[in-house]
C-alpha positions as YAML, in Angstrom:
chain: A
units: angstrom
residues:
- id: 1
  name: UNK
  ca: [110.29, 111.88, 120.27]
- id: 2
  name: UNK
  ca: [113.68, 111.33, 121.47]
- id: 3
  name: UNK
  ca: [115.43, 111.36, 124.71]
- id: 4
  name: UNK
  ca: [118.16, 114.04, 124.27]
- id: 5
  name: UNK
  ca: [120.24, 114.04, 127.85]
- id: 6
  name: UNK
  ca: [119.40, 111.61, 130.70]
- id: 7
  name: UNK
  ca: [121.14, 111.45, 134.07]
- id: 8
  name: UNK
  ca: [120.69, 108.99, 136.72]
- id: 9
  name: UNK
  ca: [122.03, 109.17, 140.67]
- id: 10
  name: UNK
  ca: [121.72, 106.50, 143.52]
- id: 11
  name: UNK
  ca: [120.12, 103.56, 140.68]
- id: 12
  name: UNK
  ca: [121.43, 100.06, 141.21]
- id: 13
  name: UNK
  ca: [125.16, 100.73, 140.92]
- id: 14
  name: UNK
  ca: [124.86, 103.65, 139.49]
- id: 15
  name: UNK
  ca: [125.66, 106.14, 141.78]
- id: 16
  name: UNK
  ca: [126.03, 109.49, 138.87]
- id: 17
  name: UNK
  ca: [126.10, 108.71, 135.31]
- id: 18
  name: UNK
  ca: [124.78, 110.90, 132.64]
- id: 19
  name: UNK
  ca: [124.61, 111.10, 128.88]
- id: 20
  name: UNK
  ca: [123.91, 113.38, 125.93]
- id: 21
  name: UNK
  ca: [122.19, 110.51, 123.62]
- id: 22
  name: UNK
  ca: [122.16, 110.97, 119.86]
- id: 23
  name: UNK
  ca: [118.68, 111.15, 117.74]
- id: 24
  name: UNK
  ca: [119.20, 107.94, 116.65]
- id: 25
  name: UNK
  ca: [121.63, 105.74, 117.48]
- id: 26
  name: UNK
  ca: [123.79, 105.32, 120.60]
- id: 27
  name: UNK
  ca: [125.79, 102.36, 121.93]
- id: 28
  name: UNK
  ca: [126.64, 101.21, 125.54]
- id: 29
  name: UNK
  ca: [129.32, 98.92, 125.83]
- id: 30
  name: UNK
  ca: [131.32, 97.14, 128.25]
- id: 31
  name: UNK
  ca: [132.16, 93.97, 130.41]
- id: 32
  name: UNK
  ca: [129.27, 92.22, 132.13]
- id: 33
  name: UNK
  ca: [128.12, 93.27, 135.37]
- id: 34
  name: UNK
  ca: [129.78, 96.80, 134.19]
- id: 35
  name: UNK
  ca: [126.37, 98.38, 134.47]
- id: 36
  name: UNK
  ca: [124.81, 98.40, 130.95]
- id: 37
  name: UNK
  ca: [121.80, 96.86, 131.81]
- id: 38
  name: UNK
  ca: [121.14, 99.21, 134.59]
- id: 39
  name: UNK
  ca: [121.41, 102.33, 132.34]
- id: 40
  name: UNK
  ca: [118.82, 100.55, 130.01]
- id: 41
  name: UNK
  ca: [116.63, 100.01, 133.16]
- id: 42
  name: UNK
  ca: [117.13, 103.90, 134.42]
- id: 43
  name: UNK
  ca: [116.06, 104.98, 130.87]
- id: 44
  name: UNK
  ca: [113.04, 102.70, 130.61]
- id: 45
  name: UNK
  ca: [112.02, 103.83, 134.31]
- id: 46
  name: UNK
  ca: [111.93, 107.56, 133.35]
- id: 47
  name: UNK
  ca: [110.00, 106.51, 130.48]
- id: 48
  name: UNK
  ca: [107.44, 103.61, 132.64]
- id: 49
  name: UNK
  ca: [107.85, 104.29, 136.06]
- id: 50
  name: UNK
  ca: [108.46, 101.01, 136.60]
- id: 51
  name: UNK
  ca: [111.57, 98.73, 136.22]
- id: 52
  name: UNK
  ca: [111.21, 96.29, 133.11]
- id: 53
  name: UNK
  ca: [113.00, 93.66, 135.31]
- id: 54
  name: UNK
  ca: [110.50, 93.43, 138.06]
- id: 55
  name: UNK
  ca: [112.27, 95.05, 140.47]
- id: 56
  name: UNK
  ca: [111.09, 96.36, 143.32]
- id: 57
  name: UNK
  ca: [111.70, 99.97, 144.01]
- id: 58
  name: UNK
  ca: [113.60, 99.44, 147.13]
- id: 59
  name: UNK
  ca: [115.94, 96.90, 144.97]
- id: 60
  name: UNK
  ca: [116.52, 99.94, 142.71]
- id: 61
  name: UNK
  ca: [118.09, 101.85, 145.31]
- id: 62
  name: UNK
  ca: [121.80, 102.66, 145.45]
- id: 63
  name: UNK
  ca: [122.92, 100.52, 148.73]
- id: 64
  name: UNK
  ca: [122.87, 103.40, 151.71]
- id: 65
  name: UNK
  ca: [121.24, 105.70, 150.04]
- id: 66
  name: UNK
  ca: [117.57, 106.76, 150.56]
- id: 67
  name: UNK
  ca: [116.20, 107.15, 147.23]
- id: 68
  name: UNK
  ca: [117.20, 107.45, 143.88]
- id: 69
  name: UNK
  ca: [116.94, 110.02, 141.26]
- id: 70
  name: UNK
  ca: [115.88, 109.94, 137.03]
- id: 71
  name: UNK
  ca: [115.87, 113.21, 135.03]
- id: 72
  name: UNK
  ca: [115.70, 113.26, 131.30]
- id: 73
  name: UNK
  ca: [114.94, 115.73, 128.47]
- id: 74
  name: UNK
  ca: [112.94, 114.84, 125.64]
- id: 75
  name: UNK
  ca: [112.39, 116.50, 122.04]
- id: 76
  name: UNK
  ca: [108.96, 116.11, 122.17]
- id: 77
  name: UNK
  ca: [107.71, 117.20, 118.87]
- id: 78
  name: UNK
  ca: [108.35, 121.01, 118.64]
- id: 79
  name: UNK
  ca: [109.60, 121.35, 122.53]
- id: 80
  name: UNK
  ca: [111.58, 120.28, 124.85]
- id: 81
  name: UNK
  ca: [110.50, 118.63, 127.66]
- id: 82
  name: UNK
  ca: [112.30, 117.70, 131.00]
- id: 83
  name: UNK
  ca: [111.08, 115.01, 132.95]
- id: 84
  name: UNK
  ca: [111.82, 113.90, 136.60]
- id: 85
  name: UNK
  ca: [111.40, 110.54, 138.68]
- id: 86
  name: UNK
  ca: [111.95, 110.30, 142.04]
- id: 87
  name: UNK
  ca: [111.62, 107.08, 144.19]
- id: 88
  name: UNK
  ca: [112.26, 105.98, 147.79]
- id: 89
  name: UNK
  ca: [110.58, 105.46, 151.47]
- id: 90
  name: UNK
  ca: [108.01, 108.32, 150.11]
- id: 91
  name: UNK
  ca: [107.37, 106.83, 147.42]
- id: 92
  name: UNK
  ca: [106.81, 107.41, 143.65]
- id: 93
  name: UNK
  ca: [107.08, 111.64, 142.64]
- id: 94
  name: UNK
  ca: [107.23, 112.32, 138.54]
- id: 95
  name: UNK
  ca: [107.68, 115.65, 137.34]
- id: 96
  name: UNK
  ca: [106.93, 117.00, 134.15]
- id: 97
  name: UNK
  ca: [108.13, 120.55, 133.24]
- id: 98
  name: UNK
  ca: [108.46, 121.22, 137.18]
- id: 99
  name: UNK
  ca: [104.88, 120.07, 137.39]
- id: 100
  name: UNK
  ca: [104.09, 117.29, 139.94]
- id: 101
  name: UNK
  ca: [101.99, 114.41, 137.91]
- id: 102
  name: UNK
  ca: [99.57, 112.15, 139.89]
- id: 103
  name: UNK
  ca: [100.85, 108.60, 138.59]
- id: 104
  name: UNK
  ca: [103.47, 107.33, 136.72]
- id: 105
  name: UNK
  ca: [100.68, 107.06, 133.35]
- id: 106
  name: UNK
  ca: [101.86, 111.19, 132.10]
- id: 107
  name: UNK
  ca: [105.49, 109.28, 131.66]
- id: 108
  name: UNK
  ca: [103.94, 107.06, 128.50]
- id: 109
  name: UNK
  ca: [102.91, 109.87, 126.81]
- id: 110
  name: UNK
  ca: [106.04, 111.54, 126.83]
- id: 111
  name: UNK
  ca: [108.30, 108.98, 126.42]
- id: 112
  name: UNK
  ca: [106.90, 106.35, 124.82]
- id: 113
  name: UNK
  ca: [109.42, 103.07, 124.42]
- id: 114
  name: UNK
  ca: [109.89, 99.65, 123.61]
- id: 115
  name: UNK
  ca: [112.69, 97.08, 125.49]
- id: 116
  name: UNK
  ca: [114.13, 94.10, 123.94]
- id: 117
  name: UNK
  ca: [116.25, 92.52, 126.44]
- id: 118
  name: UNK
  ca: [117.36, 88.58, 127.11]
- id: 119
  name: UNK
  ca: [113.78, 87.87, 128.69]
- id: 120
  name: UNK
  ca: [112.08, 89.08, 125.49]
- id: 121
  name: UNK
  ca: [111.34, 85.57, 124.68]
- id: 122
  name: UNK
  ca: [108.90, 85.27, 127.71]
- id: 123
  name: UNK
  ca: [106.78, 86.98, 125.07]
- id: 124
  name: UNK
  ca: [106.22, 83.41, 123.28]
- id: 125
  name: UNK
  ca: [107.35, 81.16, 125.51]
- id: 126
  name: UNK
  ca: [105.44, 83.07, 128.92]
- id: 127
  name: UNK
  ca: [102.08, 83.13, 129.79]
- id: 128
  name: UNK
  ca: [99.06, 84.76, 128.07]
- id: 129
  name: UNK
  ca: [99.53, 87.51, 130.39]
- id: 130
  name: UNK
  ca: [102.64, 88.82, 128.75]
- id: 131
  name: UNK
  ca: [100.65, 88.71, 125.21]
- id: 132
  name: UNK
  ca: [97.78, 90.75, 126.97]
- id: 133
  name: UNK
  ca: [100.25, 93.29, 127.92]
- id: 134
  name: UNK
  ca: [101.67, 93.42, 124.39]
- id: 135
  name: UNK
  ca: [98.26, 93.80, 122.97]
- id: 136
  name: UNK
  ca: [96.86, 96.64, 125.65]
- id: 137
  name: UNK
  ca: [101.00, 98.25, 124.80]
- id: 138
  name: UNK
  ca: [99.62, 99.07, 121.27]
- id: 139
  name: UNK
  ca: [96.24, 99.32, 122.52]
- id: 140
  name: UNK
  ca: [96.93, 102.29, 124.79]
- id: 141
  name: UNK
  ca: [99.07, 104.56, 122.42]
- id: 142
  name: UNK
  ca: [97.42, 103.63, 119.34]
- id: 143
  name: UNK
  ca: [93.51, 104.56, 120.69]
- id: 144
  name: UNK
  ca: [93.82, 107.44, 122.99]
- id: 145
  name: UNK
  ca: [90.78, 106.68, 125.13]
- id: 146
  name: UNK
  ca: [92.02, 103.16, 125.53]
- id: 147
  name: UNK
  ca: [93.48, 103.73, 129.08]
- id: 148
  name: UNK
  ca: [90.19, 105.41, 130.00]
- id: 149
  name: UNK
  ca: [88.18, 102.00, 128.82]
- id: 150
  name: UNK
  ca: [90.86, 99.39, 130.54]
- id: 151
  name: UNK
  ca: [90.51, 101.11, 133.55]
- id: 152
  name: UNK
  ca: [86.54, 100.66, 133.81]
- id: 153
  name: UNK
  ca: [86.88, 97.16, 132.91]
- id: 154
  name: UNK
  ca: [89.73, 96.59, 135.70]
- id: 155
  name: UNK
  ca: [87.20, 98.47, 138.08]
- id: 156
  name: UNK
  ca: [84.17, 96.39, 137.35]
- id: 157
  name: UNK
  ca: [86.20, 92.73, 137.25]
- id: 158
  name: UNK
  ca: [87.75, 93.93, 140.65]
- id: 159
  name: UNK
  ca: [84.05, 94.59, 142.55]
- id: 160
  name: UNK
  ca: [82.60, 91.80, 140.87]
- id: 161
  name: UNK
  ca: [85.67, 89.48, 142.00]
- id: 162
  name: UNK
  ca: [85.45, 91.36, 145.43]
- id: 163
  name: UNK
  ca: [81.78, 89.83, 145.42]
- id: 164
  name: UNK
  ca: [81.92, 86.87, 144.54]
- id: 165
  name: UNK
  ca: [85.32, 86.10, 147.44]
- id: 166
  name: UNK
  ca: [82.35, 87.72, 149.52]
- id: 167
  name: UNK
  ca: [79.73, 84.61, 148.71]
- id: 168
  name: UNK
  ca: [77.23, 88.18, 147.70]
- id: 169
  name: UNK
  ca: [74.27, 86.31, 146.08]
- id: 170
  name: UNK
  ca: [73.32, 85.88, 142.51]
- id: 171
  name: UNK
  ca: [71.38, 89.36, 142.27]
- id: 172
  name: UNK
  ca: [74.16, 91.25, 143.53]
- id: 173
  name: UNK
  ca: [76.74, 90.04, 141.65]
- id: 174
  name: UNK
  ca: [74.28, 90.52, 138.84]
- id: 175
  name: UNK
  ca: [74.31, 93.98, 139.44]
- id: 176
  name: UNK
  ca: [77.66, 94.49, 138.56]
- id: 177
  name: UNK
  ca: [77.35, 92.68, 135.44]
- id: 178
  name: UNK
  ca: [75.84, 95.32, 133.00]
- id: 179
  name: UNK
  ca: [79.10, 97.51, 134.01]
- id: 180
  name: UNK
  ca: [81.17, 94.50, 133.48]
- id: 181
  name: UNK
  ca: [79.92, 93.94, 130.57]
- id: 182
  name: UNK
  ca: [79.95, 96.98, 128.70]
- id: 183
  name: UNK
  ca: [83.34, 97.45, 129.70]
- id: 184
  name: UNK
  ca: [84.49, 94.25, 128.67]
- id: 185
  name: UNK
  ca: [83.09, 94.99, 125.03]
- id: 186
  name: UNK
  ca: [84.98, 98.02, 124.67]
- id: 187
  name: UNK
  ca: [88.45, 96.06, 125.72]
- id: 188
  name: UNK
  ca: [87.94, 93.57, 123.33]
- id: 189
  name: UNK
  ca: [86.40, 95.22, 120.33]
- id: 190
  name: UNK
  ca: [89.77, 98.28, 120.93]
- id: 191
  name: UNK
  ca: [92.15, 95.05, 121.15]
- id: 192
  name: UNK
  ca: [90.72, 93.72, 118.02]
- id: 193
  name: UNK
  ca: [90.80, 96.51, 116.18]
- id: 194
  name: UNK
  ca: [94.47, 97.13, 117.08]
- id: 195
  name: UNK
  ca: [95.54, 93.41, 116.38]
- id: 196
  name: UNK
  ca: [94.18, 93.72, 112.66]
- id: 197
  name: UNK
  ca: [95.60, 97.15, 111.93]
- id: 198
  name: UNK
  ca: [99.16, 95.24, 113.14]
- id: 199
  name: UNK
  ca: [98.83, 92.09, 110.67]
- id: 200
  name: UNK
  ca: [100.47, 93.67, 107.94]
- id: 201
  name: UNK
  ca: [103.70, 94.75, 110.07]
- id: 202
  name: UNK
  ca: [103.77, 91.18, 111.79]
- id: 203
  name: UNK
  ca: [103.83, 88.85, 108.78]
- id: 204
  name: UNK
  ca: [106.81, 90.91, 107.15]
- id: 205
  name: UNK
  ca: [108.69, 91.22, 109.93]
- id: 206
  name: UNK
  ca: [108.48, 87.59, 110.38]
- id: 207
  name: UNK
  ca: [109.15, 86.66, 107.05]
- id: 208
  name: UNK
  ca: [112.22, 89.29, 107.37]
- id: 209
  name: UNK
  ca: [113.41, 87.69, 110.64]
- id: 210
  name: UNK
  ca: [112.47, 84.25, 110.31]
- id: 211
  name: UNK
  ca: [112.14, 83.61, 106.67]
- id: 212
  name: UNK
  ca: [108.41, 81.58, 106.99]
- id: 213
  name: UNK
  ca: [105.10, 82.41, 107.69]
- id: 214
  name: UNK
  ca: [103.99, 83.74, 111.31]
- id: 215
  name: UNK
  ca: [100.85, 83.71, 112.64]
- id: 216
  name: UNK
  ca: [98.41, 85.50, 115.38]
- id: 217
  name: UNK
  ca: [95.28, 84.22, 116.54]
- id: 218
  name: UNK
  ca: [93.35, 86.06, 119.19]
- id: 219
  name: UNK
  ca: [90.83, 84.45, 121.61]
- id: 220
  name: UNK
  ca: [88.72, 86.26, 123.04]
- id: 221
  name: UNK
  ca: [88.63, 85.03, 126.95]
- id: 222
  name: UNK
  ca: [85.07, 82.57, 126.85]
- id: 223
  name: UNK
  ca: [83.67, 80.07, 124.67]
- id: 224
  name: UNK
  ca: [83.69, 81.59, 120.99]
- id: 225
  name: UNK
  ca: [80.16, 80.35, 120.82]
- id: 226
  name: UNK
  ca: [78.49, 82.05, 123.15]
- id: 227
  name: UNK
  ca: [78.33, 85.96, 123.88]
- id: 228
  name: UNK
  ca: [79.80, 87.19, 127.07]
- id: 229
  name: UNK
  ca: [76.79, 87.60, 129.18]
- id: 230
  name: UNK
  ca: [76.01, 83.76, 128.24]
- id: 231
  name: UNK
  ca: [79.37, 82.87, 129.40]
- id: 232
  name: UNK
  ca: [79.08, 84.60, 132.42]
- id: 233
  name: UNK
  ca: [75.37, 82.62, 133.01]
- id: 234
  name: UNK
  ca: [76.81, 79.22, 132.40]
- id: 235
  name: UNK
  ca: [79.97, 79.91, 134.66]
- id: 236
  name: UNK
  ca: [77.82, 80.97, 137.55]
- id: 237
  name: UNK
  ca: [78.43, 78.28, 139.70]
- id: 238
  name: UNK
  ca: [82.29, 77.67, 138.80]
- id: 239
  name: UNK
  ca: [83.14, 82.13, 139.63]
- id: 240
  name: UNK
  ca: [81.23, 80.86, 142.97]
- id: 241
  name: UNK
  ca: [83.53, 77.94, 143.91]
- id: 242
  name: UNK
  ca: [86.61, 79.45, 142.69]
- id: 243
  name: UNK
  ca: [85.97, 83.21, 143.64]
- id: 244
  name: UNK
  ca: [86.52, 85.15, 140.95]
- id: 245
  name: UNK
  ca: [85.35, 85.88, 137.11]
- id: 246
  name: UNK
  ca: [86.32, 82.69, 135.00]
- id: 247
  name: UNK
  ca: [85.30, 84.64, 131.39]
- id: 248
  name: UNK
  ca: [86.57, 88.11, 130.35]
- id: 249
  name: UNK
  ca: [89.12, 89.76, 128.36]
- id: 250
  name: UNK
  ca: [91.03, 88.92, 131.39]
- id: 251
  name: UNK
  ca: [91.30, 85.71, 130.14]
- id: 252
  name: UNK
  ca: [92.41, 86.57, 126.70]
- id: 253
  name: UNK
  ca: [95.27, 84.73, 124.68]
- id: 254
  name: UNK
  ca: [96.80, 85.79, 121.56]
- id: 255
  name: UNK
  ca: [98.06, 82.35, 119.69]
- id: 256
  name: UNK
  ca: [101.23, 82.24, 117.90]
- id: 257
  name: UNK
  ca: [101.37, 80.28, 114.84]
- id: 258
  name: UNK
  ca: [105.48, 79.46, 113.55]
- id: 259
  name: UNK
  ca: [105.12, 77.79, 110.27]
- id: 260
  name: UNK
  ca: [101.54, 76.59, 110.36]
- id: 261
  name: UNK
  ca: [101.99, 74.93, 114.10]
- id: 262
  name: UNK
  ca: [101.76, 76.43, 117.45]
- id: 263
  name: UNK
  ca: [105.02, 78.58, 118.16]
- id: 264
  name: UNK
  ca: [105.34, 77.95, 121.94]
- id: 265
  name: UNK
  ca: [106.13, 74.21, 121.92]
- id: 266
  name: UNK
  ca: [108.29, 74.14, 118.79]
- id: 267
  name: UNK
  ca: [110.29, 77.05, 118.32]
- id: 268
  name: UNK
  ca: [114.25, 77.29, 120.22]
- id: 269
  name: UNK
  ca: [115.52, 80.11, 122.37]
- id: 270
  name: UNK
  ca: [117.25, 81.80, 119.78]
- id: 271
  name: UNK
  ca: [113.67, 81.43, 117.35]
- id: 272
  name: UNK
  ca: [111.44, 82.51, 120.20]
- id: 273
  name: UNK
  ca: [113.85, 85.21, 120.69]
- id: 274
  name: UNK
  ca: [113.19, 86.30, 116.80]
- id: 275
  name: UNK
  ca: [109.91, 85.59, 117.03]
- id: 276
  name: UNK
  ca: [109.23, 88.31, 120.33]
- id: 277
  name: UNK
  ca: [111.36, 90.88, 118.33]
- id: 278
  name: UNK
  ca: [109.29, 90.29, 115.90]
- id: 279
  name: UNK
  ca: [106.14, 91.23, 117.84]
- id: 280
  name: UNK
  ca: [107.86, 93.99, 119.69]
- id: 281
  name: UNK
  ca: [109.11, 95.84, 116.20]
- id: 282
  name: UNK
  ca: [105.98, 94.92, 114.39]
- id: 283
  name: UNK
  ca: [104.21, 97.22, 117.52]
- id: 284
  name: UNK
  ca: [106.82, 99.87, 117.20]
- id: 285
  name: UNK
  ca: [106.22, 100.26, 113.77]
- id: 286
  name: UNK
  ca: [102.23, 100.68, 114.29]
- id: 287
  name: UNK
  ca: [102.46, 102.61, 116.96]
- id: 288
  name: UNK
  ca: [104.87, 105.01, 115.27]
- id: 289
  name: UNK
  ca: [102.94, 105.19, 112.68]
- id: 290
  name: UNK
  ca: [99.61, 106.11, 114.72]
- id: 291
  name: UNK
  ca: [102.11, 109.28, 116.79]
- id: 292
  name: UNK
  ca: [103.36, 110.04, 113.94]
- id: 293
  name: UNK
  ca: [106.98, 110.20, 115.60]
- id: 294
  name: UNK
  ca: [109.49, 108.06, 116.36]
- id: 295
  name: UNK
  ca: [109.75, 106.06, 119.88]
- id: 296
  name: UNK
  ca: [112.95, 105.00, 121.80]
- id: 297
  name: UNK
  ca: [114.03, 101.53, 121.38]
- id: 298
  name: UNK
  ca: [116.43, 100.25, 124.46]
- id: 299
  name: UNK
  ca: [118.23, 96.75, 123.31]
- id: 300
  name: UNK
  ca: [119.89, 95.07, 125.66]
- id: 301
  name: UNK
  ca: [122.28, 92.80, 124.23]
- id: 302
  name: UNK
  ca: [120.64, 92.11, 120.75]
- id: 303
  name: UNK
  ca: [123.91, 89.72, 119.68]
- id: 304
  name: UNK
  ca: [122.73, 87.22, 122.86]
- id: 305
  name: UNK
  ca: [121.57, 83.91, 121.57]
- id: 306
  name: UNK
  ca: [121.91, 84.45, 117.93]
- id: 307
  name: UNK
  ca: [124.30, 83.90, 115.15]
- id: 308
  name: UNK
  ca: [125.98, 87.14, 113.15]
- id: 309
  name: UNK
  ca: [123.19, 86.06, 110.39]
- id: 310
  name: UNK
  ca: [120.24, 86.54, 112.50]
- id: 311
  name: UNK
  ca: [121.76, 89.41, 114.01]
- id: 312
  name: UNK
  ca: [122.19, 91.23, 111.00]
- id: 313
  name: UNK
  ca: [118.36, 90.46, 110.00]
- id: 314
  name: UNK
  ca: [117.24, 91.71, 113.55]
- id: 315
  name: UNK
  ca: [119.44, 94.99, 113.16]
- id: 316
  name: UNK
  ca: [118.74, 95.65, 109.67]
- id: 317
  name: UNK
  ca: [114.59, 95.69, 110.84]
- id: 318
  name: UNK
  ca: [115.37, 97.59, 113.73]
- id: 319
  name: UNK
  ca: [117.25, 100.66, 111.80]
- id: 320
  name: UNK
  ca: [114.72, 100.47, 109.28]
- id: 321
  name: UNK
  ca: [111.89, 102.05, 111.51]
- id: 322
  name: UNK
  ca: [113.90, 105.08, 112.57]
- id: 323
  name: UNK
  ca: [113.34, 104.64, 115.68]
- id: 324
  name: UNK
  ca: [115.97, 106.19, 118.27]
- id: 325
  name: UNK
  ca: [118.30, 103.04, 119.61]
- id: 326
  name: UNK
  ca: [119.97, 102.71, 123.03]
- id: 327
  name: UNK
  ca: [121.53, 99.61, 121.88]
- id: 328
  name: UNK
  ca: [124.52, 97.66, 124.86]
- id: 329
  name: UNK
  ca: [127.29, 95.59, 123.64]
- id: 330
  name: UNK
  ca: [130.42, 93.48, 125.40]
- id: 331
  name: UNK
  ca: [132.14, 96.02, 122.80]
- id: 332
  name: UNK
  ca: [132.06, 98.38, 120.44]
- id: 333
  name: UNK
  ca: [132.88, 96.51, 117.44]
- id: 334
  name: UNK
  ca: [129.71, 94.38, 117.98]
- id: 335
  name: UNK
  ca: [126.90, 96.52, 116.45]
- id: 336
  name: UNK
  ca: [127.55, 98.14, 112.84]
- id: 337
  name: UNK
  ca: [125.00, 101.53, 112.45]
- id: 338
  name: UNK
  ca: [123.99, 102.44, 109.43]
- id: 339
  name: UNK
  ca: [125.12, 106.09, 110.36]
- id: 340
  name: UNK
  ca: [126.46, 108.19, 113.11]
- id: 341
  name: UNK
  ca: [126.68, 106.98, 116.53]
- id: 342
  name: UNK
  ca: [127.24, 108.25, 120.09]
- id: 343
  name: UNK
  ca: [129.20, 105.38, 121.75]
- id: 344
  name: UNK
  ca: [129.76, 105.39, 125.52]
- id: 345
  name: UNK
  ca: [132.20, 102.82, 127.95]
- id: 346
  name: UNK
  ca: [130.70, 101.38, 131.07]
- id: 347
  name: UNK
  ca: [132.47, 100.49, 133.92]
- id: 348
  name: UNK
  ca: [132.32, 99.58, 137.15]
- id: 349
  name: UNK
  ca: [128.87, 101.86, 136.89]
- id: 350
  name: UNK
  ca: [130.89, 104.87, 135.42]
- id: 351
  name: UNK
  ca: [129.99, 106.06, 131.69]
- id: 352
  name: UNK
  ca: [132.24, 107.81, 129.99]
- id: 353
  name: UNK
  ca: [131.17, 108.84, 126.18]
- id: 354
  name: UNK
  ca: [134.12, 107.64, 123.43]
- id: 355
  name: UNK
  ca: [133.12, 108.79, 120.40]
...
């Protein structure tokens, strides 16, 4: 898949840029606060429906304007596509062919990407949640019925939470639990599956970025010991005084191991940085491999926090998948391609294409 033209109106500063992007590589450059970033985030919200910076919708919005508007069109194996996204005080409206989607989930599918931008290194030095999310990333595009199965288990945790904030006795609460349950099993047995089929791509990448030996660990969410439902016995009293469910793949970590020790507390900015990309090209190439296609790779700022040796590791693994890149720059001269390149000038939030 690739993301052939892309125009964005009213987003951030923004106000009408557009671009014919290359197949595979393309380069944004200019001064800060010039507006690269917020091309990035325009592209990654036709592709998510949601802003990779946290953002808010409203926050998105060109200041006096009402809403803002995303259209792109996509090679999407043998067709075209065109895909619209429309936000404001109605709220979210995708379009797909001219065909009004229910949620922002038909977007994935059609666009699938990947974003490595400053904060990438929240991926090691963040909270488990960020892992989760990298895990249910592959997950979701690697399985097809994985969104299906993450669902259910978000449904069951939410009634059985919903219970338990209640003060519903043991037996009701129980009955939730064979749902909860089941569910459960089927996120963590797809996670597993996905995490073992990415070990190969992980280690070389992080012997190609970081020249040692990287590790990944997954735990589960409760006591290794003890199934699920036994968990969920023993913490009966604890998901009563705190309110909600204390074991689960909601609770799931996936440890990072840097040279034989624990990656979080050792490893520096520019390390956890390589260590994230790591992770997020690693997923790229699995996922790639299960589509059968290529995805879209946004970088924002790749040279940030690293040294022209590092740099050149990180872009040498990144052209080597063949993924399409939407890479930004302070200029043009920063990122070599191995090939052709569409370079564009930002400014002031205008885009004008160079070369």
């Amino acid at each position: 898949m690739a993301l052939r033209y892309f125009q964005a109106t009213n987003f951030r500063c923004l106000t009408s840029v557009s671009l014919e992007a290359d197949p595979r590589h393309n380069l944004i450059y200019g001064p800060n606060a010039s507006g690269k970033t917020s091309v990035l985030e325009a592209i990654a919200y036709l592709g998510r429906g949601k802003s990779f910076r946290g953002a808010s919708p409203q926050n998105l919005i060109t200041h006096g304007a009402q809403e803002f508007l995303l259209l792109g069109k996509v090679d999407a194996r043998a067709r075209q596509v065109t895909v619209g996204v429309r936000n404001g005080k109605d709220g979210l409206e995708v379009k797909i062919d001219g065909d009004r989607e229910t949620s922002a989930a038909a977007l994935v599918g059609i666009l699938p990407l990947q974003v490595l931008d400053p904060e990438v290194h929240n991926l090691v030095a963040g909270g488990p949640e960020y892992r989760r999310r990298y895990l249910d990333w592959m997950a979701f595009h690697v399985e097809q019925r994985y969104q299906e199965r993450w669902r259910r288990f978000r449904r069951a945790l939410r009634q059985r939470n919903a219970a338990l904030r209640e003060g519903a006795g043991k037996a009701s609460i129980s009955a939730w639990d064979r749902e909860f349950l089941e569910a459960a099993e089927e996120v963590d047995q797809t996670r597993r599956r996905v995490l073992d089929s990415a070990h190969t791509a992980l280690e070389e990448t992080g012997a190609a970025l970081l020249g040692c030996a990287v590790g990944f660990e997954y735990l589960q969410g409760w006591a290794s010991e003890r199934s699920l439902e036994e968990s969920l016995a023993t913490g009966w009293e604890r998901d009563q005084q705190v309110g909600t469910t204390q074991a689960g793949p909601q609770r799931a970590e996936l440890r990072l191991i840097y040279d034989e020790r624990r990656a979080k507390p050792l490893v520096s900015r520019g390390q956890q940085k390589l260590f994230a990309c790591t992770m997020i090209l690693a997923a790229t190439e699995v996922v790639q491999t299960a589509l059968e296609q290529p995805l879209l790779l946004l970088l924002d700022d790749p040279a940030a926090e690293l040294d022209e040796e590092a740099l050149d590791r990180l872009m040498s693994r990144v052209f080597g998948l063949g993924s399409q890149i939407i890479a930004t720059a302070l200029d043009a001269e920063t990122l070599r391609f191995p090939g052709p390149a569409a370079v564009f000038h930002v400014e002031q939030g205008g885009l004008e294409k160079t070369a």
